[in-house]
N, C-alpha and C positions, 0 to 999 in steps of 0.2 A: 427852877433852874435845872435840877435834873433833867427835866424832860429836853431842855434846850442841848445839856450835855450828850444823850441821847440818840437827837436829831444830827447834832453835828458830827459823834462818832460813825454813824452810819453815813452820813453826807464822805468823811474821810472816807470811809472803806471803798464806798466806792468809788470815789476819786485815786486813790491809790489802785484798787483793782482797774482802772479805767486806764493809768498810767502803765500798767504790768502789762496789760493789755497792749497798749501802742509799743511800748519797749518789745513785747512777744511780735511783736508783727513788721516792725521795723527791724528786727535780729530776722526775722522769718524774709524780709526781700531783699535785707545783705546777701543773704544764704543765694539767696535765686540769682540777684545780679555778679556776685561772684563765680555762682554756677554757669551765667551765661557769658561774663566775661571768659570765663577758660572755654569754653566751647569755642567763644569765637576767637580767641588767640589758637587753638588748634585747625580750627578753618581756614584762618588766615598763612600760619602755616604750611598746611595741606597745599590753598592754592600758588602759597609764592614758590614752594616746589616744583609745581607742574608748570607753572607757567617759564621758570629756571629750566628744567628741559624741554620746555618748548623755545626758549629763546638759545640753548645751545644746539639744538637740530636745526635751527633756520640757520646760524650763523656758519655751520658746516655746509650745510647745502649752497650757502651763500658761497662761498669762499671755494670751494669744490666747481661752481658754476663759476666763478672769476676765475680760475687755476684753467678749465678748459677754453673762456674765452681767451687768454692770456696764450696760451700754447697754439690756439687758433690762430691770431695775430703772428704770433714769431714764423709758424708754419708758411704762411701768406707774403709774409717778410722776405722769408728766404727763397720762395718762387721769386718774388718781384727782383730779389740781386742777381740771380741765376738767370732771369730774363734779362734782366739790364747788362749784364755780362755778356751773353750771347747775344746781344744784340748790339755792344760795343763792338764785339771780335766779329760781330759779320760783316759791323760799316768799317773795321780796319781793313779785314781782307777786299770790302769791295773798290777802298781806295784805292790799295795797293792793285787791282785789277785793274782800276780804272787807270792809275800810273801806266802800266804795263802795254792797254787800248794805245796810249798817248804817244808813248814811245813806237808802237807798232805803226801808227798812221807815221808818225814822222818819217819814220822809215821805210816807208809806205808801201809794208805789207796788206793794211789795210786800208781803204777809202773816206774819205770825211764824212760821208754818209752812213756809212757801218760801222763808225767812230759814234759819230750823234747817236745810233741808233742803239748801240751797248750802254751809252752813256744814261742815253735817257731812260732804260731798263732797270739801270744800277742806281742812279739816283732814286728813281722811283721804290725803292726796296729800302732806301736808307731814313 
């Protein structure tokens, strides 16, 4: 029965050295995966930074590019009132000319020919 005692204290030893072992080695790739866990929360990090100033330079440029199209429009706005203006005040005065033609034929400084003929000049401008 000793011998049996024997065999099985050695069989434990190394059962237990076998268990120290997986414990040593399983402590050993916590170590590594926590080491690679922080590496890549530092990565990660790293890149939501840069990609943070890359999303606040485009939204500058953006917004910098609308402010100029936007000032372009107003600019183009206010030609078109300014044309629309001058071109109100040129059909009023040409009314007012054309009034004028009207009263002249009646009074017949001028001819209904050279009546028609201012007429059709002025309309054509309006």
């Amino acid at each position: 029965m000793a011998k049996k005692i024997g065999h099985i204290e050695k069989f434990l030893k190394r059962a237990d050295k076998a268990i120290l072992d997986g414990v040593r080695r399983a402590d050993e790739m916590i170590e590594d995966a926590v080491e690679i866990g922080n590496m890549t929360s530092k990565q990660a990090t790293e890149l939501s930074k840069k990609l943070q100033t890359r999303a606040d330079k485009e939204r500058k440029r953006i917004q910098k590019e609308g402010t100029k199209k936007i000032e372009k429009s107003i600019q183009s706005a206010k030609k078109g009132v300014e044309s629309a203006s001058k071109i109100k005040s040129n059909s009023e005065s040409d009314l007012k000319v054309l009034e004028k033609l009207g009263k002249l034929r009646k009074s017949g400084v001028i001819t209904e020919k050279e009546f028609q003929s201012k007429k059709k000049k002025i309309l054509g401008r309006i």
